[in-house]
N, C-alpha and C positions, 0 to 999 in steps of 0.2 A: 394828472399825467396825460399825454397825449396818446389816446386811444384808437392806435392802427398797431393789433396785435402782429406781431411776424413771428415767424417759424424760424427756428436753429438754423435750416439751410439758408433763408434771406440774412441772417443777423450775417451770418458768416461770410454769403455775398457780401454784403456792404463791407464790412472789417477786409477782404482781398481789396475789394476797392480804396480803400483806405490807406492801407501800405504805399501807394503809390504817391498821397496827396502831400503836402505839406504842412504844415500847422497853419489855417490860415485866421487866428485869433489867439490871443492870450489872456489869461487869469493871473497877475498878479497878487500882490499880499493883501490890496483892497477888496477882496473879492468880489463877484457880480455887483455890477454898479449900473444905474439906468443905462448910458450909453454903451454898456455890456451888454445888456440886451436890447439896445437895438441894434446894435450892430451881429451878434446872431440871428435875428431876425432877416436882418437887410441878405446876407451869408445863406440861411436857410430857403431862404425865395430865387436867390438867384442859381445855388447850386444842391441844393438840399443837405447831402452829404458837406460836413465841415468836424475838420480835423481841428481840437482843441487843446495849448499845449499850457503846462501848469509853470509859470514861469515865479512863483513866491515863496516857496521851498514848503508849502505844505508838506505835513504828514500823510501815508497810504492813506489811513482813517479818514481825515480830514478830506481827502480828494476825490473818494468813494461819497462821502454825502455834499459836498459840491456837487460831485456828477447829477445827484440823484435832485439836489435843489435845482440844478441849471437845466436839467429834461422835463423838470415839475414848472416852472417857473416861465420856459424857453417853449412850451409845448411841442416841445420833440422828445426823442428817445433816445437814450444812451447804447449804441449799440454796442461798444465794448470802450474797456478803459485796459492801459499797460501803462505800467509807471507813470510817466508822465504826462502821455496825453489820452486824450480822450477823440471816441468818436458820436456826433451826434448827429439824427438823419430827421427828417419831417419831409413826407412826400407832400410834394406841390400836388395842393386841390385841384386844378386844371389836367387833363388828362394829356391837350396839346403843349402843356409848355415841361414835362415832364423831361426831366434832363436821364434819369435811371430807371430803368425797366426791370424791376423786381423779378426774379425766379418765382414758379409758383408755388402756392405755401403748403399744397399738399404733395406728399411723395410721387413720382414717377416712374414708378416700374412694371412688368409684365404679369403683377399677382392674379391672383385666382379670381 
């Protein structure tokens, strides 16, 4: 799986950004197929964040280990799944071509 831990408050950033996006990929009943991923791939490079929608009528069960195959497979991360679609994030290695600017991962407040 791809190895850039985030914090509850980043997950959660991303999933508000999400609500915005559109499904811009779909999973049919063939499931993940080579040009499946590359085309999250080409999707993840250029916007990082990509909204995925289940369009084969899978089962929850069944959409939950997709998710889990296509963050494993896709080397991104599932940052949240609701019925039917799915969000998945991979920050771009370049720090210049970085389209979202993560919150920081540790709490911000005036403690002791």
């Amino acid at each position: 799986m791809y190895d850039l831990p985030l914090s509850g408050a980043q997950k959660s950033f991303l999933r508000g950004l999400g609500q915005r996006l559109e499904p811009t990929l779909q999973l049919g009943r063939e499931g993940p197929t080579a040009p499946f991923f590359e085309a999250l791939q080409k999707l993840l490079r250029t916007h990082e964040l990509v909204k995925l929608r289940f369009t084969g009528g899978q089962a929850r069960t069944e959409r939950a280990a997709l998710c889990a195959t296509i963050a494993d497979e896709g080397r991104c991360l599932c940052v949240g799944q609701v019925g039917h679609t799915a969000l998945l994030y991979r920050r771009h290695p370049e720090a210049k071509s970085r389209r979202i600017e993560l919150p920081d991962a540790t709490p911000s407040g005036d403690g002791p």
